[in-house]
PQR file with spaces between the fields and no chain letter, atoms N, CA, C, O and H, PARSE charges and radii, in Angstrom:
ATOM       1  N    UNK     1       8.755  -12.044    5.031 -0.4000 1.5000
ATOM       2  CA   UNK     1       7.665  -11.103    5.015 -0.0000 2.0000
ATOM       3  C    UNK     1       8.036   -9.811    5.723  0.5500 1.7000
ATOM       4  O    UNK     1       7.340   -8.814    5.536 -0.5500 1.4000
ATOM       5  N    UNK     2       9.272   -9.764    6.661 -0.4000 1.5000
ATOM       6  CA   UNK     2       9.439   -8.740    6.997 -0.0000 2.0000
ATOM       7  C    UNK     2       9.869   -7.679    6.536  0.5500 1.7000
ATOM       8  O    UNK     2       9.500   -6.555    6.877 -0.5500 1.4000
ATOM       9  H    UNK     2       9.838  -10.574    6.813  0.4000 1.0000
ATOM      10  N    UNK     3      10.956   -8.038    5.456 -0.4000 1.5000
ATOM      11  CA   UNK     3      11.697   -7.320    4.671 -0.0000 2.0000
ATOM      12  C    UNK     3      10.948   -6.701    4.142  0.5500 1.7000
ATOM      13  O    UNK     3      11.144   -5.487    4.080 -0.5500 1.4000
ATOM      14  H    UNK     3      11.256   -8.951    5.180  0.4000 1.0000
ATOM      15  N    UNK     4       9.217   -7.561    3.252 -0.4000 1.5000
ATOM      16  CA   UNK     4       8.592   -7.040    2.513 -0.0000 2.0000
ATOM      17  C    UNK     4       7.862   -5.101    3.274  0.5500 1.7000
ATOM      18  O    UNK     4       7.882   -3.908    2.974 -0.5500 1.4000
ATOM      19  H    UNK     4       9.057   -8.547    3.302  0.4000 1.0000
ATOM      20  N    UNK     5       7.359   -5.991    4.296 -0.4000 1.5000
ATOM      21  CA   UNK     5       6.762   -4.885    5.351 -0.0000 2.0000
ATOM      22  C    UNK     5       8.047   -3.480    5.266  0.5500 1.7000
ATOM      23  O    UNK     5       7.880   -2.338    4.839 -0.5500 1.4000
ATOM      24  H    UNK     5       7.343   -6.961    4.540  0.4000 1.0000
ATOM      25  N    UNK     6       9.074   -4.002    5.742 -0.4000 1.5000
ATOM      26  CA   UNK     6      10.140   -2.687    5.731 -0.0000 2.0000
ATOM      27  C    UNK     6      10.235   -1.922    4.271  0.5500 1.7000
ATOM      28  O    UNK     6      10.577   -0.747    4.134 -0.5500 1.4000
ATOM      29  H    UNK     6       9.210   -4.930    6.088  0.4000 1.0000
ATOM      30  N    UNK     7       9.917   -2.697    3.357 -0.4000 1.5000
ATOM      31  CA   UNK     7      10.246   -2.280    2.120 -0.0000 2.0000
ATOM      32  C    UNK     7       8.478   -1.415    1.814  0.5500 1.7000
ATOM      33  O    UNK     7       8.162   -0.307    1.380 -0.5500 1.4000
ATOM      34  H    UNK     7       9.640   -3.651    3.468  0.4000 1.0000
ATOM      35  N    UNK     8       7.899   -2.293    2.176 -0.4000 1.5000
ATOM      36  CA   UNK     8       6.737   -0.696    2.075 -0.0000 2.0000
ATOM      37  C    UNK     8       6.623    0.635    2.691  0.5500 1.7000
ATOM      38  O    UNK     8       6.111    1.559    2.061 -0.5500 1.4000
ATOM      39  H    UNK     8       8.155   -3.193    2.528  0.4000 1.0000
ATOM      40  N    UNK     9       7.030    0.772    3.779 -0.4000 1.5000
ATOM      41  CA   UNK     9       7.046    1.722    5.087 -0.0000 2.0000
ATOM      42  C    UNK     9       8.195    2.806    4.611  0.5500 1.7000
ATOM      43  O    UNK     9       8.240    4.036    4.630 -0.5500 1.4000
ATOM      44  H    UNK     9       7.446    0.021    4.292  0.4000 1.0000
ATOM      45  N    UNK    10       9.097    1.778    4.178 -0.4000 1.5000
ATOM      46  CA   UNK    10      10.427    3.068    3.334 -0.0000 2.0000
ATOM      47  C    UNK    10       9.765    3.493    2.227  0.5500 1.7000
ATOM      48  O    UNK    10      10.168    4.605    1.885 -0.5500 1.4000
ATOM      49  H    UNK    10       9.060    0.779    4.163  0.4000 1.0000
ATOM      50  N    UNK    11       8.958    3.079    1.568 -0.4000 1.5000
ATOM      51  CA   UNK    11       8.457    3.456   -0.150 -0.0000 2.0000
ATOM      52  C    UNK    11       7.335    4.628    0.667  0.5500 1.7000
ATOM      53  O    UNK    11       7.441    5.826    0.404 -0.5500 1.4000
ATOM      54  H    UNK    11       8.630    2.176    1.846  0.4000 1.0000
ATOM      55  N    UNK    12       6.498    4.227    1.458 -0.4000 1.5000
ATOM      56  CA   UNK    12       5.596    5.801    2.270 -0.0000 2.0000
ATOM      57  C    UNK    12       6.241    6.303    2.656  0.5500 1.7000
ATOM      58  O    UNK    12       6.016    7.365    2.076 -0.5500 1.4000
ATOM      59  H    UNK    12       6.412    3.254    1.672  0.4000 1.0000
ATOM      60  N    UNK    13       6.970    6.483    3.232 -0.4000 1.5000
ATOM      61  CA   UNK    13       8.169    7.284    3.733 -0.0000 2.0000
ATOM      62  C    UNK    13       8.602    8.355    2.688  0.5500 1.7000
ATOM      63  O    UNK    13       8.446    9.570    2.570 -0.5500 1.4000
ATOM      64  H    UNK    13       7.153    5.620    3.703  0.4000 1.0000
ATOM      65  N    UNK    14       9.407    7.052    1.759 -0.4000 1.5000
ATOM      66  CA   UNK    14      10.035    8.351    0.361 -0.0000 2.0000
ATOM      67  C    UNK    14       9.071    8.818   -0.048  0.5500 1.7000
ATOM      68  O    UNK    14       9.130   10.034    0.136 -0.5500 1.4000
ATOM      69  H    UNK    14       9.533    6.065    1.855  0.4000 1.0000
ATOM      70  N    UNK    15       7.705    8.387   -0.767 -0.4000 1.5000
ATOM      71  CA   UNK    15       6.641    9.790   -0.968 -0.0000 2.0000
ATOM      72  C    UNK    15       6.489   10.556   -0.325  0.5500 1.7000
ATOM      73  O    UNK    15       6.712   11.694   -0.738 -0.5500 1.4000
ATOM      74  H    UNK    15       7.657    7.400   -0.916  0.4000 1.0000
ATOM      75  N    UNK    16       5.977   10.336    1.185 -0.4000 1.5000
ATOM      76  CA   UNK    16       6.112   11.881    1.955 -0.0000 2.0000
ATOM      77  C    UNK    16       7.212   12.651    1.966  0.5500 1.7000
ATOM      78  O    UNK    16       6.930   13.817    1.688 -0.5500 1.4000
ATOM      79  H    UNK    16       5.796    9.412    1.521  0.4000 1.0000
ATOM      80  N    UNK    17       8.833   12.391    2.264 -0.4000 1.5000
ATOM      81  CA   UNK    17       9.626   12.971    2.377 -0.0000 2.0000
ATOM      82  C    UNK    17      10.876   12.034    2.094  0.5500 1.7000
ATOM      83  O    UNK    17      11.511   11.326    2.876 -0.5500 1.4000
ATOM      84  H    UNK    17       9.062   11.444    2.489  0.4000 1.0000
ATOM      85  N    UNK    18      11.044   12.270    0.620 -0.4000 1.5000
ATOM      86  CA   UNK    18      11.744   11.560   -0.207 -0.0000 2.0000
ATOM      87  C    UNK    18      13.297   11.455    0.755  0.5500 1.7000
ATOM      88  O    UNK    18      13.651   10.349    1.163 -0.5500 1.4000
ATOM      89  H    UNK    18      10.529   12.845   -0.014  0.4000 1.0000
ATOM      90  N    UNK    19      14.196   12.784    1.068 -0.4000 1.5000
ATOM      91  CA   UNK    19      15.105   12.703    1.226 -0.0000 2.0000
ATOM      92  C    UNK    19      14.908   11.525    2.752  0.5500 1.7000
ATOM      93  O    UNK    19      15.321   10.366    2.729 -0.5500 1.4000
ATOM      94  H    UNK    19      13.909   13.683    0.736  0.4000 1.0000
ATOM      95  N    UNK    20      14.336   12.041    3.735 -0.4000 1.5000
ATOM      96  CA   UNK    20      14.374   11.628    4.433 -0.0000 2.0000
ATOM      97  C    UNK    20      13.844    9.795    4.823  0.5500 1.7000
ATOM      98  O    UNK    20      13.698    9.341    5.958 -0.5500 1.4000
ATOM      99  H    UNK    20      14.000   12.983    3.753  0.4000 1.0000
ATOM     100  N    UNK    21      13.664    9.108    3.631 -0.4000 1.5000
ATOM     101  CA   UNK    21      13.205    7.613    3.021 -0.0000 2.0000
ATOM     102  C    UNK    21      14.700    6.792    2.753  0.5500 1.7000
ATOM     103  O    UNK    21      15.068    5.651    3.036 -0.5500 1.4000
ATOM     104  H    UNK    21      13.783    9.477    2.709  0.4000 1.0000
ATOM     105  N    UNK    22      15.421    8.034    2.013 -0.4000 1.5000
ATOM     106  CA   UNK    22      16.876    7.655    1.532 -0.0000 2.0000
ATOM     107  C    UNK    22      17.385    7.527    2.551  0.5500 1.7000
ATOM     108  O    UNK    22      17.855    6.423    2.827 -0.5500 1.4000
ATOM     109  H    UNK    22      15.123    8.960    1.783  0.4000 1.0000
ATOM     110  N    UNK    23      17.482    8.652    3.517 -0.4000 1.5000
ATOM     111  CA   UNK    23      18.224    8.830    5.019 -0.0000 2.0000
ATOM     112  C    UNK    23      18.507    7.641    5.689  0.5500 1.7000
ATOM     113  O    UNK    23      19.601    7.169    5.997 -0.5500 1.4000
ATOM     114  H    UNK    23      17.100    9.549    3.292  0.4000 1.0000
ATOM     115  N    UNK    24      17.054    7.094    5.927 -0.4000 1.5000
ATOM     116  CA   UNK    24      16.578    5.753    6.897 -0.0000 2.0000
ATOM     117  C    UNK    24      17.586    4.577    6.191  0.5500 1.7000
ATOM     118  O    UNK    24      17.979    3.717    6.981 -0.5500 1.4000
ATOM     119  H    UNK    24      16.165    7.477    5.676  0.4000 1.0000
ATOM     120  N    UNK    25      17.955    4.479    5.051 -0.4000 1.5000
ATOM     121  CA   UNK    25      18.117    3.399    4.009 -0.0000 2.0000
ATOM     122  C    UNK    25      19.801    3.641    4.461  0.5500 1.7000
ATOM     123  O    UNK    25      20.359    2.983    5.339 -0.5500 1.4000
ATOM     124  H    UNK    25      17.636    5.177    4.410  0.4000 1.0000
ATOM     125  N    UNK    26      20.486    4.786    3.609 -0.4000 1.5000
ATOM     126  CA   UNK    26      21.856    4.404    3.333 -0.0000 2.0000
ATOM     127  C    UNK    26      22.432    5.783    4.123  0.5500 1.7000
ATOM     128  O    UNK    26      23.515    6.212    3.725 -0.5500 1.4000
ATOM     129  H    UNK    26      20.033    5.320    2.895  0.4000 1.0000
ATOM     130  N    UNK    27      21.706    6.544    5.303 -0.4000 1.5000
ATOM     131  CA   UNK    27      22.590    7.558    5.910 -0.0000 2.0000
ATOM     132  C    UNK    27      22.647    8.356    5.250  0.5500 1.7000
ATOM     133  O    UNK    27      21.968    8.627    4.259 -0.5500 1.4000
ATOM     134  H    UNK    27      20.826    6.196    5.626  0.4000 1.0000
ATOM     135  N    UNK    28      23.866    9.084    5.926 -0.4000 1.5000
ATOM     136  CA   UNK    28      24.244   10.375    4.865 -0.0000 2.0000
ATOM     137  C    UNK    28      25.159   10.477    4.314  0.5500 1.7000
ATOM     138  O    UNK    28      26.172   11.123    4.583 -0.5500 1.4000
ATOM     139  H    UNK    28      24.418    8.864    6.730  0.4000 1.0000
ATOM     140  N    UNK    29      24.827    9.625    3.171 -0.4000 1.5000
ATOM     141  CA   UNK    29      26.121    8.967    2.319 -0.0000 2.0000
ATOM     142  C    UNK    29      25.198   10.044    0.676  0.5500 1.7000
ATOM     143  O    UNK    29      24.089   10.574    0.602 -0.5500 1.4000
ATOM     144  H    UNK    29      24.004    9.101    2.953  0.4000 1.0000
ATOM     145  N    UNK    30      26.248    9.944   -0.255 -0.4000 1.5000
ATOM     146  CA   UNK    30      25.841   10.552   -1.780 -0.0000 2.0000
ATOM     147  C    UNK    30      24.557   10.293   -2.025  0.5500 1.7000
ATOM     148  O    UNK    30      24.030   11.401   -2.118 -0.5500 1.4000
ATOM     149  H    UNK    30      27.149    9.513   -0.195  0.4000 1.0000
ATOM     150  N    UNK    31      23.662    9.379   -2.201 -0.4000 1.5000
ATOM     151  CA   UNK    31      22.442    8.732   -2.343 -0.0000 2.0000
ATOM     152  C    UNK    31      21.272   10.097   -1.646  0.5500 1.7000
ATOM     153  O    UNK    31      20.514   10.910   -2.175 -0.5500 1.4000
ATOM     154  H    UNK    31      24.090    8.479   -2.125  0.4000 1.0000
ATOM     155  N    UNK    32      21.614    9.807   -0.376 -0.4000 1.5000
ATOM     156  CA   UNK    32      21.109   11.177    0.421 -0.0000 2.0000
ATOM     157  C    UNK    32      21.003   12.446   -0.320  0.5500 1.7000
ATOM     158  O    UNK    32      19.950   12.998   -0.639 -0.5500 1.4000
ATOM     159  H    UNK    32      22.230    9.147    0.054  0.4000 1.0000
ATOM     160  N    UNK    33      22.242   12.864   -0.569 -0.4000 1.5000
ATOM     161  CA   UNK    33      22.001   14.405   -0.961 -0.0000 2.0000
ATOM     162  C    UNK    33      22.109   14.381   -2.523  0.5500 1.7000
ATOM     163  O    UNK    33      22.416   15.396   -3.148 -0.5500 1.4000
ATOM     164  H    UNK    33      23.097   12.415   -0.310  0.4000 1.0000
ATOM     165  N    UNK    34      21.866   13.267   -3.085 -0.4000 1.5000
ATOM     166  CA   UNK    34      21.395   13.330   -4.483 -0.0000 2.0000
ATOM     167  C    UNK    34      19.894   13.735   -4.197  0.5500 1.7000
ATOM     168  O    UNK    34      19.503   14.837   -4.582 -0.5500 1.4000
ATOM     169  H    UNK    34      21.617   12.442   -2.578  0.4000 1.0000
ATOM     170  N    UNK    35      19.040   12.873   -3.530 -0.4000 1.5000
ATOM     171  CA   UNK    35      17.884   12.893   -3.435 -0.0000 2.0000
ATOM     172  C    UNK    35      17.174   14.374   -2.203  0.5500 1.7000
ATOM     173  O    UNK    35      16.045   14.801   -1.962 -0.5500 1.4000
ATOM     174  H    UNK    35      19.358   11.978   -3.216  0.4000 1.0000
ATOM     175  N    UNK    36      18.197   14.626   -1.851 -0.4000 1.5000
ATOM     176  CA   UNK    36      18.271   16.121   -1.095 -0.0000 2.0000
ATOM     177  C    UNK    36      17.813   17.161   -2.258  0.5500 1.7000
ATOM     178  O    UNK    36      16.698   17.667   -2.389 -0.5500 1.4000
ATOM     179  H    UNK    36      19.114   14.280   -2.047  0.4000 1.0000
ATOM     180  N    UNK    37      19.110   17.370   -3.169 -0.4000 1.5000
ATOM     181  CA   UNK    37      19.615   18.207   -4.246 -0.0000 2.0000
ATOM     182  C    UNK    37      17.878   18.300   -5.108  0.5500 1.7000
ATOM     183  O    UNK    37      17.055   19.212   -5.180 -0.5500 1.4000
ATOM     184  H    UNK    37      20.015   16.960   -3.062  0.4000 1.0000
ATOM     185  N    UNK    38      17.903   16.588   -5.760 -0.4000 1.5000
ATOM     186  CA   UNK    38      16.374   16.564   -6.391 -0.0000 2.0000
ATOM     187  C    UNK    38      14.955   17.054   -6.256  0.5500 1.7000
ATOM     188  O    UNK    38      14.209   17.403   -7.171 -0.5500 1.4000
ATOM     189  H    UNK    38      18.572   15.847   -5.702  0.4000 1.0000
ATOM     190  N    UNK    39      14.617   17.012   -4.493 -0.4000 1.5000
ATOM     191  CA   UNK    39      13.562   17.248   -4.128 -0.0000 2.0000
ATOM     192  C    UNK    39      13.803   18.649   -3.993  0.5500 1.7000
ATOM     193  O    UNK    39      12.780   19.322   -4.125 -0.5500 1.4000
ATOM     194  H    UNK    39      15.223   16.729   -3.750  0.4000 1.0000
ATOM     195  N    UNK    40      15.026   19.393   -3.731 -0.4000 1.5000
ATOM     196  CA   UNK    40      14.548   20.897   -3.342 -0.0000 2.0000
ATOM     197  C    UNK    40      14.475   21.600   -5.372  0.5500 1.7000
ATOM     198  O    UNK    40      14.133   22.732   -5.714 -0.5500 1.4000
ATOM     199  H    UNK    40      15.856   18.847   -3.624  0.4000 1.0000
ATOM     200  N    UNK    41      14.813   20.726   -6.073 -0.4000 1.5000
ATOM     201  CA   UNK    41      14.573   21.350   -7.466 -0.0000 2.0000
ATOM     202  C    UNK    41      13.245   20.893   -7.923  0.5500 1.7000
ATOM     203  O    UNK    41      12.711   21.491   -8.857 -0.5500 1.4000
ATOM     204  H    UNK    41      15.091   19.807   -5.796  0.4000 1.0000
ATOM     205  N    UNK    42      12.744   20.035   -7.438 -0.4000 1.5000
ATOM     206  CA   UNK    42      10.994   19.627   -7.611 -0.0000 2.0000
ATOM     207  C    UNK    42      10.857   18.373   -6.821  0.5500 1.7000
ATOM     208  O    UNK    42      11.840   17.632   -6.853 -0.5500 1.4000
ATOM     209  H    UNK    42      13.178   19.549   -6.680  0.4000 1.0000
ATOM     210  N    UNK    43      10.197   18.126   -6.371 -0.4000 1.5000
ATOM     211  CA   UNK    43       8.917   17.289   -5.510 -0.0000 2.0000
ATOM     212  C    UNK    43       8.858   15.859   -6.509  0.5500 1.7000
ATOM     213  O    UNK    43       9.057   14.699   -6.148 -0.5500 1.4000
ATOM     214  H    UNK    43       9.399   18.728   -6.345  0.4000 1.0000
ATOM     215  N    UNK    44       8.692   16.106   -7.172 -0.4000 1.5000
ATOM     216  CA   UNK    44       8.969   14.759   -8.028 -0.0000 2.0000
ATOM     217  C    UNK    44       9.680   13.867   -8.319  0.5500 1.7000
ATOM     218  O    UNK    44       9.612   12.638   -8.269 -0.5500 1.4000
ATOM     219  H    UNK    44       8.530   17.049   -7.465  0.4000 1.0000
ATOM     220  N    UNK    45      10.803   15.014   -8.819 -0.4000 1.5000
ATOM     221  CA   UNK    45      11.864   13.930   -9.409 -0.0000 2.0000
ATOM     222  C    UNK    45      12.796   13.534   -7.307  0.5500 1.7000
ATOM     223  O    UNK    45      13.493   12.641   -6.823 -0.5500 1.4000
ATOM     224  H    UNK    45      10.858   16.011   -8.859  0.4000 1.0000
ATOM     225  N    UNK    46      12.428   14.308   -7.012 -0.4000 1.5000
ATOM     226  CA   UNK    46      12.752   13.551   -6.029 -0.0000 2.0000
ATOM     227  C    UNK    46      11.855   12.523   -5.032  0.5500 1.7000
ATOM     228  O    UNK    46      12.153   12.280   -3.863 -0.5500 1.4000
ATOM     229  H    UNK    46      11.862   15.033   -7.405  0.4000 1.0000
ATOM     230  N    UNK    47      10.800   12.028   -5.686 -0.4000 1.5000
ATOM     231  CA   UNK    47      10.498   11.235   -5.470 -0.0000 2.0000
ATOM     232  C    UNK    47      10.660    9.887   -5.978  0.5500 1.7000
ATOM     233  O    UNK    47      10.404    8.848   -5.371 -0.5500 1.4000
ATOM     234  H    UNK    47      10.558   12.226   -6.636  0.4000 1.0000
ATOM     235  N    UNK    48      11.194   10.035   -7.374 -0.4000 1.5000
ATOM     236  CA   UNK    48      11.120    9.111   -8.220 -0.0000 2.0000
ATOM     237  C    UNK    48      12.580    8.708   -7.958  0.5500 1.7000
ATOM     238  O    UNK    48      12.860    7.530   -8.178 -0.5500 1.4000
ATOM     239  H    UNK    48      11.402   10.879   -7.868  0.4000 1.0000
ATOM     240  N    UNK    49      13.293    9.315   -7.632 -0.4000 1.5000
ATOM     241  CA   UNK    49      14.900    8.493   -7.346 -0.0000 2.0000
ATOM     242  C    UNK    49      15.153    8.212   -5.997  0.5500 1.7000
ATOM     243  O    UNK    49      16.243    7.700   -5.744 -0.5500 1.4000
ATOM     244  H    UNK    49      13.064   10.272   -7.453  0.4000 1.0000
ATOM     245  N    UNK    50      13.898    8.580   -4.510 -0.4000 1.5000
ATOM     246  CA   UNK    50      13.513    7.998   -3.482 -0.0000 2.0000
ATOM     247  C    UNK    50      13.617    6.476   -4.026  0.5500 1.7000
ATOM     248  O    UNK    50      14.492    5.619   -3.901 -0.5500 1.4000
ATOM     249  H    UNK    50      13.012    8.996   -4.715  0.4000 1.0000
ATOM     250  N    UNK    51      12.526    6.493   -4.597 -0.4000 1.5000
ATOM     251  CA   UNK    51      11.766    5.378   -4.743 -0.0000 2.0000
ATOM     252  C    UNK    51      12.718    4.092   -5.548  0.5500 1.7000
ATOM     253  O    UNK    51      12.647    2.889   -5.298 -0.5500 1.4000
ATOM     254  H    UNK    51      11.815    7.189   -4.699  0.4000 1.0000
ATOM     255  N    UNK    52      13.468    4.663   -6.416 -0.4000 1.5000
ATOM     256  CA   UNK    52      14.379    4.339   -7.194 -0.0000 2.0000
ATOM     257  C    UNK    52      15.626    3.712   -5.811  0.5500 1.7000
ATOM     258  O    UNK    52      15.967    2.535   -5.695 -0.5500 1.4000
ATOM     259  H    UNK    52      13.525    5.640   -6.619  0.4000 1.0000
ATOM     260  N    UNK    53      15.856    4.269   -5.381 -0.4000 1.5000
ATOM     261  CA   UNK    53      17.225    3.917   -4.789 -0.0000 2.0000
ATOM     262  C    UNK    53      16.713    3.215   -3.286  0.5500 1.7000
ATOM     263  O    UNK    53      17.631    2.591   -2.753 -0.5500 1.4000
ATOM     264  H    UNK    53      15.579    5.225   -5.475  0.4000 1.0000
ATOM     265  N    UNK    54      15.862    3.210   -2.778 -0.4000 1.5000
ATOM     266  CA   UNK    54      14.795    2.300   -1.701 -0.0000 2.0000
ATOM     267  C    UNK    54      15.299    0.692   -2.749  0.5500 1.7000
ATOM     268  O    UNK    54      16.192   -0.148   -2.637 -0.5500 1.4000
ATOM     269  H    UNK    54      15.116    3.718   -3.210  0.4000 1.0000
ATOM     270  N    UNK    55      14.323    0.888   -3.578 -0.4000 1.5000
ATOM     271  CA   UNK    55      13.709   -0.749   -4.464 -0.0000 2.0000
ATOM     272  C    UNK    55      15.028   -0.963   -5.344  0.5500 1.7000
ATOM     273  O    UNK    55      14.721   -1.952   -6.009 -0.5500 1.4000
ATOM     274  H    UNK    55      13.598    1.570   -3.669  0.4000 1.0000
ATOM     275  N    UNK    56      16.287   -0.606   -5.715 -0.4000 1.5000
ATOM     276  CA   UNK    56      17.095   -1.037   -6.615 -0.0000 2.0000
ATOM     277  C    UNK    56      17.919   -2.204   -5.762  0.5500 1.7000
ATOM     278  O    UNK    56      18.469   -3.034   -6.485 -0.5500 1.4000
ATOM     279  H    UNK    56      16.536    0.197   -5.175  0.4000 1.0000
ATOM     280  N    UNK    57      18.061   -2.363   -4.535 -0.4000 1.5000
ATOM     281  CA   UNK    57      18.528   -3.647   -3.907 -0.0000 2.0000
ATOM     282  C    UNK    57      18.034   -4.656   -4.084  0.5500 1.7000
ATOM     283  O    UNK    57      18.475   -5.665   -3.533 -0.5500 1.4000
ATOM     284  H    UNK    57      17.613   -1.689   -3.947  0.4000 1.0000
């Protein structure tokens, strides 16, 4: 159940501030500044590959 809990808190996280959801997850590794790159070209799509790269484990 904990994992579950961590796995929600990162998913609020990446909606508010997508890059910084990724950050918490895998550092500042490619993943990061993919989702860096995304959010400063729209709000969306960098949310959606937050969210994406949080839940694909």
């Amino acid at each position: 159940m904990a994992e579950g809990t961590a796995t929600c808190i990162d998913i609020v996280v990446a909606i508010l501030l997508p890059p910084l959801g990724v950050f918490l997850k895998y550092g500042c590794k490619g993943e990061f500044w993919i989702c860096l790159l995304l959010t400063i070209l729209g709000y969306i799509p960098g949310i959606i590959y937050a969210v994406w790269a949080i839940t694909r484990d």
